[in-house]
N, C-alpha and C positions, 0 to 999 in steps of 0.2 A: 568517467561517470562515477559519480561516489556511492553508497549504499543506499543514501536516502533518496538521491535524484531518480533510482532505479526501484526501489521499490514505490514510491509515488508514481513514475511511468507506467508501472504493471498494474497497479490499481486503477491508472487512467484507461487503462489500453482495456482492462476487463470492462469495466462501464464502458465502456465506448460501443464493442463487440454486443451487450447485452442493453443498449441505450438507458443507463442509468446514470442518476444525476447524482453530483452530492451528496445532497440532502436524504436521497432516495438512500443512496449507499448510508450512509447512518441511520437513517430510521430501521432498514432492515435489520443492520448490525447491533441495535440496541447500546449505540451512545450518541453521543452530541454533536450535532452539524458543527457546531464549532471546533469539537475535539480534528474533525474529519477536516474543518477547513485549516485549520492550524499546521495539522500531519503536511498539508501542501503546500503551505508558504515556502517558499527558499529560503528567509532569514530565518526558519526553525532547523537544526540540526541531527538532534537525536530524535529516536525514534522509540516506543515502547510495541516489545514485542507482544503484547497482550491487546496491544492497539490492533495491529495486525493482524493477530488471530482471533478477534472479536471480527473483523471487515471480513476476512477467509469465511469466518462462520456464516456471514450473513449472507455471502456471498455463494456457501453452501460449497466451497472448496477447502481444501486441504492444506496446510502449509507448504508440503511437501510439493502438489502444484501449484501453487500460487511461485514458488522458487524455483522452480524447473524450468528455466528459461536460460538461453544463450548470454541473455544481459549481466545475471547472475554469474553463471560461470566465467564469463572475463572479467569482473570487477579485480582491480589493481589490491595486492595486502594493506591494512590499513597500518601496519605497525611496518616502519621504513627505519 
């Protein structure tokens, strides 16, 4: 799993838990359903970390737990 695949699943996994949508998650977060549909495509790659902590905000968590997950701690070194 790569960094992106994992933090898009944690994002998913908190909407899911809290039944929020998308769009729902962006408007809380104070950017763009499109920003937020984009962050999930698979053909997108990087990720902006200000992205993420706008979504955490909205979301009303932490970075700190939004990253504290087992998924995180196993991700493979990206520099091989």
């Amino acid at each position: 799993m790569t960094v992106k695949d994992a933090v898009v699943c944690r994002f998913q996994q908190i909407c899911a838990e809290r039944g929020i949508k998308t769009n729902e998650l962006a408007n809380i977060s104070g950017i763009t359903p499109s920003t937020v549909y984009s962050m999930m495509d698979s053909n997108r790659r990087d990720l902006s970390i200000i992205t993420i902590k706008k979504l955490c905000d909205g979301l009303d968590i932490t970075l700190g737990e939004f990253f504290s997950t087992p998924a995180f701690d196993a991700l493979e070194q990206e520099i091989k």
